[in-house]
CHARMM internal coordinates of N, CA and C (Angstrom, degrees):
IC EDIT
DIST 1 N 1 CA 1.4485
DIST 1 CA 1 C 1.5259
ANGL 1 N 1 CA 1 C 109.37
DIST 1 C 2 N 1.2369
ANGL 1 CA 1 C 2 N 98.55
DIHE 1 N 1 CA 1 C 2 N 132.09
DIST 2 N 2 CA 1.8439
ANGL 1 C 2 N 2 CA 110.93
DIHE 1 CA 1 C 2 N 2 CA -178.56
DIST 2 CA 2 C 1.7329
ANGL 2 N 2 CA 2 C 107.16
DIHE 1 C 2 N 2 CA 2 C -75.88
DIST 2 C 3 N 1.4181
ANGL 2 CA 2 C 3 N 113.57
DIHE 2 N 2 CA 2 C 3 N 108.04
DIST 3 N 3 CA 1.8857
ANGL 2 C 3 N 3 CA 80.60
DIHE 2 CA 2 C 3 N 3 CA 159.95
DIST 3 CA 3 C 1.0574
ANGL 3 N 3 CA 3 C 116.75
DIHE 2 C 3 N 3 CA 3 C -92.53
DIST 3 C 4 N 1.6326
ANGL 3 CA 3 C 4 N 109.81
DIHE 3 N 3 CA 3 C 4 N 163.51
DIST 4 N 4 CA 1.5277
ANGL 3 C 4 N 4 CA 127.93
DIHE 3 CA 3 C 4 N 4 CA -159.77
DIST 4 CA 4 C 1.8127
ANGL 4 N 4 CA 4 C 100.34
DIHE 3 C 4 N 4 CA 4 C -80.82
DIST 4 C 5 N 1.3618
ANGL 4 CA 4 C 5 N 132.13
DIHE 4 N 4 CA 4 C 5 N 135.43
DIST 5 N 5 CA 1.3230
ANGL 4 C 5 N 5 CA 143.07
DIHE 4 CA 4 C 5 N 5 CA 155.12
DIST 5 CA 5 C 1.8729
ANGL 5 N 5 CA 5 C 99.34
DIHE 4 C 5 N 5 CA 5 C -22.86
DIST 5 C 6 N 0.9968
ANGL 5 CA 5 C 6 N 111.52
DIHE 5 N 5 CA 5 C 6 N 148.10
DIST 6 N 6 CA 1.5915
ANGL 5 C 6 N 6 CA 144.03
DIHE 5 CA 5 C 6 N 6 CA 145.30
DIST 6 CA 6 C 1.3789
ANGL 6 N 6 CA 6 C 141.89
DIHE 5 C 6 N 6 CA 6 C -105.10
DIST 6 C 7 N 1.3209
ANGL 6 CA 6 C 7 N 95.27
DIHE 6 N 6 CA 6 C 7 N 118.11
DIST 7 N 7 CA 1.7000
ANGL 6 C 7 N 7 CA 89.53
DIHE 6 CA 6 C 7 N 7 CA -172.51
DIST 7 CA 7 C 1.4324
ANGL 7 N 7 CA 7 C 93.57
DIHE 6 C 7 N 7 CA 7 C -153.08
DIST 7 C 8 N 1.8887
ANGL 7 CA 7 C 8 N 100.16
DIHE 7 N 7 CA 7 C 8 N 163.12
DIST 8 N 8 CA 1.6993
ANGL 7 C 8 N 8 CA 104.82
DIHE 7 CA 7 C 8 N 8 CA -166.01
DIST 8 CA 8 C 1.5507
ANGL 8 N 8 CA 8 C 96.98
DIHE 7 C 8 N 8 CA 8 C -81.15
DIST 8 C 9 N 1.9010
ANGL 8 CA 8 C 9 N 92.55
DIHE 8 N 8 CA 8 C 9 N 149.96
DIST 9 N 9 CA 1.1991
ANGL 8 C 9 N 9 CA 88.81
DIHE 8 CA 8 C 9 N 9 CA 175.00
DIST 9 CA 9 C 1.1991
ANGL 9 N 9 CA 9 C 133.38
DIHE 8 C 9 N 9 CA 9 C -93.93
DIST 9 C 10 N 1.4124
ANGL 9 CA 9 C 10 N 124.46
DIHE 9 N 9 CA 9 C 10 N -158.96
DIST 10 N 10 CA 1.5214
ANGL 9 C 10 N 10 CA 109.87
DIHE 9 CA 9 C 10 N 10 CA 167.77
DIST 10 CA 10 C 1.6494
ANGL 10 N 10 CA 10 C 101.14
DIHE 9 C 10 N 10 CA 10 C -124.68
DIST 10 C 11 N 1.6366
ANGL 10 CA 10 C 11 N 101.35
DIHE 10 N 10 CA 10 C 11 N 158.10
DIST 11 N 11 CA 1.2349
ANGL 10 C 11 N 11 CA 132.96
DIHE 10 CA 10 C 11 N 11 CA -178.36
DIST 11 CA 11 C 1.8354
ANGL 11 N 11 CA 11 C 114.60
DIHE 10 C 11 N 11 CA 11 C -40.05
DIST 11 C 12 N 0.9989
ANGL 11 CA 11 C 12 N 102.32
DIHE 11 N 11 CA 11 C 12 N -52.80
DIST 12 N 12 CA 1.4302
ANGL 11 C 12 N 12 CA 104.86
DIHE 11 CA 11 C 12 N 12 CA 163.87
DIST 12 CA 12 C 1.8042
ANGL 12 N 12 CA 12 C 131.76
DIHE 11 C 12 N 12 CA 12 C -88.12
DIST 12 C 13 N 1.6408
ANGL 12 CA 12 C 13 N 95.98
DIHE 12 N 12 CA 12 C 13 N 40.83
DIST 13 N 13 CA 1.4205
ANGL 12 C 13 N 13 CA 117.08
DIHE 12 CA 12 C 13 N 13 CA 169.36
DIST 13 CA 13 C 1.6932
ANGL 13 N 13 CA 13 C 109.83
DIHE 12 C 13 N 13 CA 13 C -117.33
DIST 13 C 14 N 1.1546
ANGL 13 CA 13 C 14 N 105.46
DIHE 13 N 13 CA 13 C 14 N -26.87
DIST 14 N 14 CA 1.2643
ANGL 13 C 14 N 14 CA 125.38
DIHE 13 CA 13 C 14 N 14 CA -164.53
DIST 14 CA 14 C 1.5322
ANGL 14 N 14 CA 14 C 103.15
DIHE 13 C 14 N 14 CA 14 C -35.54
DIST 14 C 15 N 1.2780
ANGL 14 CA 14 C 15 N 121.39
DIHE 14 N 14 CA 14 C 15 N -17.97
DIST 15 N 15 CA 1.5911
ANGL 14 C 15 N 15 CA 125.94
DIHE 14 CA 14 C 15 N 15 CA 166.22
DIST 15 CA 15 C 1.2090
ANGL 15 N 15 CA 15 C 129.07
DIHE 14 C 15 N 15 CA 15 C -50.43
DIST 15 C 16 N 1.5659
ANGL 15 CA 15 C 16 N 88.56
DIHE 15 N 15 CA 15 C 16 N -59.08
DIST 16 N 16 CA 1.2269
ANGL 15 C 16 N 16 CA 122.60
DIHE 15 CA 15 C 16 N 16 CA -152.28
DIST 16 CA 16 C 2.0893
ANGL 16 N 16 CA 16 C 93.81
DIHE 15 C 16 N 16 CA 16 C -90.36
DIST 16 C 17 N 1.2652
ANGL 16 CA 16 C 17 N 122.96
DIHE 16 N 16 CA 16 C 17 N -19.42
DIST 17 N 17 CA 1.1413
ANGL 16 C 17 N 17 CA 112.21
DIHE 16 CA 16 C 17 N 17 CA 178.85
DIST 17 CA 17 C 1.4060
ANGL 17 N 17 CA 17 C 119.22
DIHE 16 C 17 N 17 CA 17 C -96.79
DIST 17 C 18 N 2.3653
ANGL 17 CA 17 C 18 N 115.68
DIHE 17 N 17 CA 17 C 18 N -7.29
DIST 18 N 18 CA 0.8622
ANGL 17 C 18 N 18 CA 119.41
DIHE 17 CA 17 C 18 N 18 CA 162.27
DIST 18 CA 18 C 1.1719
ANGL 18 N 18 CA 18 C 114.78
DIHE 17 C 18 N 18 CA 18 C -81.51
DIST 18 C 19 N 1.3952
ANGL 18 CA 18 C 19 N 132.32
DIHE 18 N 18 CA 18 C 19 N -0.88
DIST 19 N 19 CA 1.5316
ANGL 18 C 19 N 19 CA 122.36
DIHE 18 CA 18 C 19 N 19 CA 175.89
DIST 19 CA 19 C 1.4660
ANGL 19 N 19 CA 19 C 107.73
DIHE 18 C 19 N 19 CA 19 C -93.70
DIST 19 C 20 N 1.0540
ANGL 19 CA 19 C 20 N 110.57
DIHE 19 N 19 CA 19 C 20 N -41.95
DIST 20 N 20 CA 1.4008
ANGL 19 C 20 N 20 CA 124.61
DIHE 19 CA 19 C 20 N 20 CA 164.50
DIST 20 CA 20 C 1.0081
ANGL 20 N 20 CA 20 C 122.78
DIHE 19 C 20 N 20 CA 20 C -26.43
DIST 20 C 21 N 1.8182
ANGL 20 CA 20 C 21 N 119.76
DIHE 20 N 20 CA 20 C 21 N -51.69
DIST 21 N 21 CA 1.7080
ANGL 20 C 21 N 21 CA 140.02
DIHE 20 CA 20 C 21 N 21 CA -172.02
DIST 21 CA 21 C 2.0015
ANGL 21 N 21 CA 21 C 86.43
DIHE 20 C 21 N 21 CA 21 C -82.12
DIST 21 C 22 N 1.0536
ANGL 21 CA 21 C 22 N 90.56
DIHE 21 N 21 CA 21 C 22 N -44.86
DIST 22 N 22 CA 1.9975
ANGL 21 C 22 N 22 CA 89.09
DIHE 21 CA 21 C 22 N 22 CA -170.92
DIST 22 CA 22 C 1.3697
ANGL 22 N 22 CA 22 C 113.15
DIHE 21 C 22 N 22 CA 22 C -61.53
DIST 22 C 23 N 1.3854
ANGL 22 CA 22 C 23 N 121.78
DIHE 22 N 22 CA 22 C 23 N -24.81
DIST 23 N 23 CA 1.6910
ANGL 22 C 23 N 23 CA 126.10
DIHE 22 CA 22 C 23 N 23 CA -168.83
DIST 23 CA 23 C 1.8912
ANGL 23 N 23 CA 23 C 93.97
DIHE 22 C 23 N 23 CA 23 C -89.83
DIST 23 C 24 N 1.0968
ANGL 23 CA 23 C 24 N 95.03
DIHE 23 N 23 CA 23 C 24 N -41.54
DIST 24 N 24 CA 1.8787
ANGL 23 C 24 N 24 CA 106.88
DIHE 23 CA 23 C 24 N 24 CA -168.36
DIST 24 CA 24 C 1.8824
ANGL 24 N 24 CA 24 C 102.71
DIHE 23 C 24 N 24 CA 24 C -66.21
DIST 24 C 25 N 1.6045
ANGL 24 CA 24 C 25 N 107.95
DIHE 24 N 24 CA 24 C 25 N -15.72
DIST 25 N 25 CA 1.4527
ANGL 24 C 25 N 25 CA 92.45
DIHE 24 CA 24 C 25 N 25 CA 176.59
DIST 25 CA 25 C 1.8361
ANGL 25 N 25 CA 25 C 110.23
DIHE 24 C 25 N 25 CA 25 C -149.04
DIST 25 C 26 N 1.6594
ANGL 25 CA 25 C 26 N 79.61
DIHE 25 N 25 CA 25 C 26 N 40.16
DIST 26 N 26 CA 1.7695
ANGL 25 C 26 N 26 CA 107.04
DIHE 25 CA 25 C 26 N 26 CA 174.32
DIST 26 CA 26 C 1.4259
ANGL 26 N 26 CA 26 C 96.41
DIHE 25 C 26 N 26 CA 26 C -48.18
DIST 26 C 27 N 1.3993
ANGL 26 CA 26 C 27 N 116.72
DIHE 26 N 26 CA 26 C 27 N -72.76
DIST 27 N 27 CA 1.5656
ANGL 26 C 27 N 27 CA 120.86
DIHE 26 CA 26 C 27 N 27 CA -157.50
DIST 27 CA 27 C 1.8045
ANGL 27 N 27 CA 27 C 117.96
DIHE 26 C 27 N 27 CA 27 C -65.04
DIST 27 C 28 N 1.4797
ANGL 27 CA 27 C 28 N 102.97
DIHE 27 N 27 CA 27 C 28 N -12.14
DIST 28 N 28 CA 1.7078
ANGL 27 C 28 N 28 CA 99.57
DIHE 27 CA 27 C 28 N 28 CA 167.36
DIST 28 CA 28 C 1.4615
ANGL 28 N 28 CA 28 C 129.44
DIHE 27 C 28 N 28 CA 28 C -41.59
DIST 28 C 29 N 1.2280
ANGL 28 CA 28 C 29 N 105.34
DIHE 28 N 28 CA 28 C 29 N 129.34
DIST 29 N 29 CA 1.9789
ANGL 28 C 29 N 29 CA 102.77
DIHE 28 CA 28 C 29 N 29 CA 178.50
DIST 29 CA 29 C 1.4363
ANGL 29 N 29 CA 29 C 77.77
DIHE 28 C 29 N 29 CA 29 C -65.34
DIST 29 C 30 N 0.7912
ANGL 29 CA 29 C 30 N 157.81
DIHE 29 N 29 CA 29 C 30 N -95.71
DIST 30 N 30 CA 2.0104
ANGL 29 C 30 N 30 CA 157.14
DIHE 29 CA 29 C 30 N 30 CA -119.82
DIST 30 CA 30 C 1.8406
ANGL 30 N 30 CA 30 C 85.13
DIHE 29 C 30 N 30 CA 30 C -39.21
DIST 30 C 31 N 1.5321
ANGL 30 CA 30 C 31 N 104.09
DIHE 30 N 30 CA 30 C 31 N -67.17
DIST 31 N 31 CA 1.3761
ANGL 30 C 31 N 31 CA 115.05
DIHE 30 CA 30 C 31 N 31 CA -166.69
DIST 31 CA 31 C 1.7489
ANGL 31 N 31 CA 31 C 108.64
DIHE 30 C 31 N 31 CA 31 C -36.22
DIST 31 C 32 N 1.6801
ANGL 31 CA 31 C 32 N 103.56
DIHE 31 N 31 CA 31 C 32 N -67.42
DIST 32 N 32 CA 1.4473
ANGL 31 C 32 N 32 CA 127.65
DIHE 31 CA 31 C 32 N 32 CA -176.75
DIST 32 CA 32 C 1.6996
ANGL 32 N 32 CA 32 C 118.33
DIHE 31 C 32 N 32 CA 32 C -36.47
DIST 32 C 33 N 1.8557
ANGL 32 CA 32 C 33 N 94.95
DIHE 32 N 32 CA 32 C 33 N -42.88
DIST 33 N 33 CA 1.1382
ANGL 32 C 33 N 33 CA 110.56
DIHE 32 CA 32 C 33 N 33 CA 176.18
DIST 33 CA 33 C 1.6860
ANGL 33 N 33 CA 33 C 119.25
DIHE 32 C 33 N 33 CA 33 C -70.76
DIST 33 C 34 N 1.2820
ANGL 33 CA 33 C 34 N 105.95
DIHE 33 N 33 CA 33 C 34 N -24.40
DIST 34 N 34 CA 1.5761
ANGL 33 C 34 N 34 CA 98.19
DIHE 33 CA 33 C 34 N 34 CA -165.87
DIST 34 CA 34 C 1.2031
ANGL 34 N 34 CA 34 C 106.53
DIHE 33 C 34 N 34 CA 34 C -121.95
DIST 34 C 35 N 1.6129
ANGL 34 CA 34 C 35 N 120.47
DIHE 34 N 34 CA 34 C 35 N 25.83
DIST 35 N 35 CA 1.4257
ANGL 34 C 35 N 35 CA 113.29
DIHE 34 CA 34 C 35 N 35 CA 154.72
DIST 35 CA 35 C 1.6915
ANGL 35 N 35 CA 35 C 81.19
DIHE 34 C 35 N 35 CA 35 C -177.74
DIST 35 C 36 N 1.5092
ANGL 35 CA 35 C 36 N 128.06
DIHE 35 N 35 CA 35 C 36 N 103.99
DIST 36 N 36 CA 1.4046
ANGL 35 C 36 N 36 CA 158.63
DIHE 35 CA 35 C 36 N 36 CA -125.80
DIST 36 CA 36 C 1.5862
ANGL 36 N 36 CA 36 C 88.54
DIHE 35 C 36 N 36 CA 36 C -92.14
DIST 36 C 37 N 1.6850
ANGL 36 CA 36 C 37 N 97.02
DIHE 36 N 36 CA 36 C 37 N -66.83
DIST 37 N 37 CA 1.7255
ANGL 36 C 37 N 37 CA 122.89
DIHE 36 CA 36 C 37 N 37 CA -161.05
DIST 37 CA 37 C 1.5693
ANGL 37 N 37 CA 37 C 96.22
DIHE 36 C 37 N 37 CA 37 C -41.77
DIST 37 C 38 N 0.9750
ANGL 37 CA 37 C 38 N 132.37
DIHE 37 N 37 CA 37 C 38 N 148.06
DIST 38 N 38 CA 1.7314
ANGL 37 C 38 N 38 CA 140.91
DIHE 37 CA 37 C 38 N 38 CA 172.84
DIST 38 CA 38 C 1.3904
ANGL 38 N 38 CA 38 C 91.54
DIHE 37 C 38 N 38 CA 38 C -101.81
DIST 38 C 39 N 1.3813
ANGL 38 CA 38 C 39 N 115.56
DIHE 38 N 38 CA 38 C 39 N -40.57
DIST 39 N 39 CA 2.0717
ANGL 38 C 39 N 39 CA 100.71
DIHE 38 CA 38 C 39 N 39 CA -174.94
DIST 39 CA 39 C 1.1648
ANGL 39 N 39 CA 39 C 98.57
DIHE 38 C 39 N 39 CA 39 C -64.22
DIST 39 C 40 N 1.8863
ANGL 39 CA 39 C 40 N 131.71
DIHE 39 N 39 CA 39 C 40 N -41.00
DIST 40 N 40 CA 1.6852
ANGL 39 C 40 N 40 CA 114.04
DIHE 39 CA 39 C 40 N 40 CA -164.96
DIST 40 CA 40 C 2.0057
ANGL 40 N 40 CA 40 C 110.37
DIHE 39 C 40 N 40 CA 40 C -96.13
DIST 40 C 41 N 0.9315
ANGL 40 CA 40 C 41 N 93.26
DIHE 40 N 40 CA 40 C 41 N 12.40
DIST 41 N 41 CA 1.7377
ANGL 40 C 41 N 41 CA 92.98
DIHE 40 CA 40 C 41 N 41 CA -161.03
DIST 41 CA 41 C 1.5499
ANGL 41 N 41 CA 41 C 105.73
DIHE 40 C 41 N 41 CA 41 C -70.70
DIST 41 C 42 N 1.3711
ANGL 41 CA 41 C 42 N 99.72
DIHE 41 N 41 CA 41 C 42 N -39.01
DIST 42 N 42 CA 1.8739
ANGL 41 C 42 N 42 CA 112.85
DIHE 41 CA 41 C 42 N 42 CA -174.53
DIST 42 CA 42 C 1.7824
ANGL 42 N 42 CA 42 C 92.08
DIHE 41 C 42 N 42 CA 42 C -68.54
DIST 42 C 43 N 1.2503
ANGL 42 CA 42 C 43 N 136.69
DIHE 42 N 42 CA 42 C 43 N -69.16
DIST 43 N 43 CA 0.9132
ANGL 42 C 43 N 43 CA 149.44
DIHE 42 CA 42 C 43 N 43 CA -163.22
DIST 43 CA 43 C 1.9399
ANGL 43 N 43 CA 43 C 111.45
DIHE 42 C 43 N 43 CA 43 C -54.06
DIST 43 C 44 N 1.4041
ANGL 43 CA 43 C 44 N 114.94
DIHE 43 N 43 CA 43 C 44 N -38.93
DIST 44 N 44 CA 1.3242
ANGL 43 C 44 N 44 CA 121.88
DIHE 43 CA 43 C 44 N 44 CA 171.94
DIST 44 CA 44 C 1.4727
ANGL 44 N 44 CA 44 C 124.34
DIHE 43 C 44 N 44 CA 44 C -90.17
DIST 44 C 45 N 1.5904
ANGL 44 CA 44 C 45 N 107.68
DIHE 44 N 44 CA 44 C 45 N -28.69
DIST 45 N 45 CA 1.4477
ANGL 44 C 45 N 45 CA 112.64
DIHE 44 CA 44 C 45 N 45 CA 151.92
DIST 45 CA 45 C 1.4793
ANGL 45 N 45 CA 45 C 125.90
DIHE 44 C 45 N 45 CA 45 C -66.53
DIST 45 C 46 N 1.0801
ANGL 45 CA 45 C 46 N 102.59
DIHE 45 N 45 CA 45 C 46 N -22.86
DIST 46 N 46 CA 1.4419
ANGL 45 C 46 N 46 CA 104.37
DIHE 45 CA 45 C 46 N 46 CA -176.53
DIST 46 CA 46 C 1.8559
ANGL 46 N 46 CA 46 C 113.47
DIHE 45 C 46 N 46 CA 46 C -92.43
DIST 46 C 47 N 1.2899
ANGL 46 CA 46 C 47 N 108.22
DIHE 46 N 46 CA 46 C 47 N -17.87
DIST 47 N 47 CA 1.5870
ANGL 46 C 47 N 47 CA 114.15
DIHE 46 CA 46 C 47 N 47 CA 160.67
DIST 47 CA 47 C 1.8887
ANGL 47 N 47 CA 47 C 108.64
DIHE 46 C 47 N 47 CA 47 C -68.44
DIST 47 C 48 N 1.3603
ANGL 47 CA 47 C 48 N 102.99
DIHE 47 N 47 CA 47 C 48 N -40.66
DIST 48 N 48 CA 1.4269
ANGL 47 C 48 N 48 CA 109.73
DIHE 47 CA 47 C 48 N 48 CA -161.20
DIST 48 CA 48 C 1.9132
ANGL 48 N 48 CA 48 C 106.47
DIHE 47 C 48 N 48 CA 48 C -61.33
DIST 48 C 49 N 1.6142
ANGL 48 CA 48 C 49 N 81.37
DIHE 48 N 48 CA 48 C 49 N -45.12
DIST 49 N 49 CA 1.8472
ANGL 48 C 49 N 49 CA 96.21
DIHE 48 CA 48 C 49 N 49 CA -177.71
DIST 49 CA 49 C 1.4548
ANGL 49 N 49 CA 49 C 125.09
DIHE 48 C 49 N 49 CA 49 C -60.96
DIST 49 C 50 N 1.6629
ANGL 49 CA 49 C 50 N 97.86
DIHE 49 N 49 CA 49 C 50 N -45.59
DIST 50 N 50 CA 1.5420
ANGL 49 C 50 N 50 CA 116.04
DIHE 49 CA 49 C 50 N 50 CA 170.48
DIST 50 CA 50 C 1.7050
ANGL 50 N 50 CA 50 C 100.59
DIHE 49 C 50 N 50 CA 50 C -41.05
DIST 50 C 51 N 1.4124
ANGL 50 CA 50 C 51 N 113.24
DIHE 50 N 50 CA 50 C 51 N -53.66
DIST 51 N 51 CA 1.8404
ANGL 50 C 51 N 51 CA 110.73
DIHE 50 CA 50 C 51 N 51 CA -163.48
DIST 51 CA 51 C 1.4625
ANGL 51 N 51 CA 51 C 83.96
DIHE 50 C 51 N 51 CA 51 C -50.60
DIST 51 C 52 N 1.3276
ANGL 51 CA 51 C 52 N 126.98
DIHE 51 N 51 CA 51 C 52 N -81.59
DIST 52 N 52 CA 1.1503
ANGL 51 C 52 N 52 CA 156.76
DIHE 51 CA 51 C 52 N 52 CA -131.60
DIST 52 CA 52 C 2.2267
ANGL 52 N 52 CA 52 C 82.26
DIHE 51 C 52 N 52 CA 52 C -51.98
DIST 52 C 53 N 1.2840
ANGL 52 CA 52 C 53 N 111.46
DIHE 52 N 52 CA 52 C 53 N -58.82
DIST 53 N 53 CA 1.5801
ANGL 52 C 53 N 53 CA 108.21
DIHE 52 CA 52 C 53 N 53 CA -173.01
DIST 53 CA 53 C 1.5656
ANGL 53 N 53 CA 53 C 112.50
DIHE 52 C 53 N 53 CA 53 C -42.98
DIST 53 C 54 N 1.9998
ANGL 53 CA 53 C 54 N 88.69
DIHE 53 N 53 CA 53 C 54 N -67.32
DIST 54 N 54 CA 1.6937
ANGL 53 C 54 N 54 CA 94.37
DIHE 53 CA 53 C 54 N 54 CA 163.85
DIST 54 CA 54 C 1.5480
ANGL 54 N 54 CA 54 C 121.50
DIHE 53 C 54 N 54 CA 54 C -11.01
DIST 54 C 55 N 1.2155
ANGL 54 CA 54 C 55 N 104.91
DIHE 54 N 54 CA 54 C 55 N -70.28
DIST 55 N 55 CA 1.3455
ANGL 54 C 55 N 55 CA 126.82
DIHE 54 CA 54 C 55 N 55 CA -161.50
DIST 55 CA 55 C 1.9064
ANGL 55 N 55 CA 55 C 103.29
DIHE 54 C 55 N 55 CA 55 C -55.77
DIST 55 C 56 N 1.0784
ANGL 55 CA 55 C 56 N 99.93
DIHE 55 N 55 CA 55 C 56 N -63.30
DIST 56 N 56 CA 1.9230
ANGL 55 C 56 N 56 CA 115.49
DIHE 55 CA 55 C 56 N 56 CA 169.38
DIST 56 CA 56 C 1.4289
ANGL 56 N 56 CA 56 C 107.75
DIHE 55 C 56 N 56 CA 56 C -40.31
DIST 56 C 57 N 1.4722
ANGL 56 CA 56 C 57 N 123.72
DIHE 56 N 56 CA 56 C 57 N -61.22
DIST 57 N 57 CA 1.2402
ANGL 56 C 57 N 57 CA 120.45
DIHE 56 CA 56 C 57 N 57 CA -171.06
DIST 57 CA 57 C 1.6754
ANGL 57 N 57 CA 57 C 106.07
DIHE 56 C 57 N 57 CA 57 C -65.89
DIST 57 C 58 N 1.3476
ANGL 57 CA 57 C 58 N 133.45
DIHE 57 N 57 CA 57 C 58 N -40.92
DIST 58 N 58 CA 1.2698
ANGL 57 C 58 N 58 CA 133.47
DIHE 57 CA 57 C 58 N 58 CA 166.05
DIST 58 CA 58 C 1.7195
ANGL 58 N 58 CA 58 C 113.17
DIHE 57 C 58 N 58 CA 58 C -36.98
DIST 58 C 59 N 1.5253
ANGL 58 CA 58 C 59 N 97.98
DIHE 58 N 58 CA 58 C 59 N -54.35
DIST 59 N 59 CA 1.4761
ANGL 58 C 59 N 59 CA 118.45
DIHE 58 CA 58 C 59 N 59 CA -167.15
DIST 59 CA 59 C 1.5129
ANGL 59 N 59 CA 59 C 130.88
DIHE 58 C 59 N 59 CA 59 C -63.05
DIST 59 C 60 N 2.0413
ANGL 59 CA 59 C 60 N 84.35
DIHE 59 N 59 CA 59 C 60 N -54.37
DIST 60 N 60 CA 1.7672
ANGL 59 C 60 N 60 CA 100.95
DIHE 59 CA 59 C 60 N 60 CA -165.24
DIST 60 CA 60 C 1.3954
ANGL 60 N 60 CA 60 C 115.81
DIHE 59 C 60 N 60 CA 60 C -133.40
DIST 60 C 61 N 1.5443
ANGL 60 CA 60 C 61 N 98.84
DIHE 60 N 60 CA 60 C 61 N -71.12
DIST 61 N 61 CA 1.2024
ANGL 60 C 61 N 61 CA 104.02
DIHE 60 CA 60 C 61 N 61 CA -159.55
DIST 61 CA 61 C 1.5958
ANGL 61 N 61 CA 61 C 109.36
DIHE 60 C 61 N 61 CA 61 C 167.98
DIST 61 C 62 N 1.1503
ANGL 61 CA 61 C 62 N 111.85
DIHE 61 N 61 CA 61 C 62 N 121.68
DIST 62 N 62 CA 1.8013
ANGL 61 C 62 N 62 CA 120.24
DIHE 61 CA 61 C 62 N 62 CA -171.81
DIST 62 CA 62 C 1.3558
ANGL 62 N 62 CA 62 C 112.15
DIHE 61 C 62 N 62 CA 62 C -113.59
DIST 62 C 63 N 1.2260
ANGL 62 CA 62 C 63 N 120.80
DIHE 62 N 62 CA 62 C 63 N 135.58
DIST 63 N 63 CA 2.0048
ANGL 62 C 63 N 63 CA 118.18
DIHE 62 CA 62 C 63 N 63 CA 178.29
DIST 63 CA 63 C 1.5368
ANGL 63 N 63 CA 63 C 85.39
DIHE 62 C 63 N 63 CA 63 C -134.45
DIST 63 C 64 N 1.3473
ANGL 63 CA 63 C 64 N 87.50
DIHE 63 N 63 CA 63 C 64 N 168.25
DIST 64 N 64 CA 1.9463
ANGL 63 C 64 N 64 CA 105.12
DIHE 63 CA 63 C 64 N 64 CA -178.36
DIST 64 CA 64 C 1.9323
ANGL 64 N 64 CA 64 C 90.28
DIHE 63 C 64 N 64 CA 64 C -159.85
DIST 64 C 65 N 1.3279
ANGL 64 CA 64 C 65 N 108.69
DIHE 64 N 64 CA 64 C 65 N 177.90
DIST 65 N 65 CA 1.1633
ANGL 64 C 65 N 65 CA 132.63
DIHE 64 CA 64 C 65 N 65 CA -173.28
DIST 65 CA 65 C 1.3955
ANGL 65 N 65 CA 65 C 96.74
DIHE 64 C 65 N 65 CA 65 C -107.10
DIST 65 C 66 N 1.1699
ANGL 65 CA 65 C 66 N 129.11
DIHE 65 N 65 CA 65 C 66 N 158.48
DIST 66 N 66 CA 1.8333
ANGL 65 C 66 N 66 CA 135.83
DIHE 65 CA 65 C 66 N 66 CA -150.01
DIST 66 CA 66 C 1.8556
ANGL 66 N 66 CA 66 C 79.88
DIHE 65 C 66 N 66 CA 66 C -102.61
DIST 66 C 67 N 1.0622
ANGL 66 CA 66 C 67 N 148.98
DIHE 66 N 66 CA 66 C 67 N -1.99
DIST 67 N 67 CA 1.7538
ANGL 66 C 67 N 67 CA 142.82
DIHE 66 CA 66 C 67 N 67 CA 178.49
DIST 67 CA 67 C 1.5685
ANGL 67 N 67 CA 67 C 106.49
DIHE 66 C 67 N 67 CA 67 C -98.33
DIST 67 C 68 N 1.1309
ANGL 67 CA 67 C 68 N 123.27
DIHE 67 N 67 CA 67 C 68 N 149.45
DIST 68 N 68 CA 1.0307
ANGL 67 C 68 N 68 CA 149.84
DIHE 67 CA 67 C 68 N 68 CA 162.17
DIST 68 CA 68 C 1.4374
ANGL 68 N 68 CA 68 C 117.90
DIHE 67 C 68 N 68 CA 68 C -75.66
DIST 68 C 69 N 1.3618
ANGL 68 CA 68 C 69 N 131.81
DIHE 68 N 68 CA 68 C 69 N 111.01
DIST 69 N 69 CA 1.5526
ANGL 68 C 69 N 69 CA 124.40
DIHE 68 CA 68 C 69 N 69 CA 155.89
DIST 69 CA 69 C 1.1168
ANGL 69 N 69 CA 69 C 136.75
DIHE 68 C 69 N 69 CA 69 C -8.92
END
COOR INIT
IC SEED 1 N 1 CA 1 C
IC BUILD
């Protein structure tokens, strides 16, 4: 298996890197537990994560993998 390159992201990904964090920890009981539905879980984790990026890019510092979800 190849891994994908890393590089920082930009500010107007911040979507796309909270869905990213939400798909990568879809299958968690924590996840399962705190929003049940499997149709809304990707979709509400992935609002939750987005804050959480927001928040990083304000803060620190954001990287992603050069692929798309």
């Amino acid at each position: 298996m190849i891994s994908p390159a890393v590089r920082r992201a930009r500010k107007d990904e911040s979507d796309t890197v909270g869905a990213l964090i939400a798909l990568s920890f879809n299958d968690l009981d924590a996840d399962a537990f705190l929003v049940p539905s499997v149709d809304e879980r990707e979709r509400i984790c992935g609002d939750y994560f987005t804050l959480y990026t927001q928040h990083a890019f304000d803060h620190g510092r954001v990287d992603r993998p050069t692929f798309d979800p």
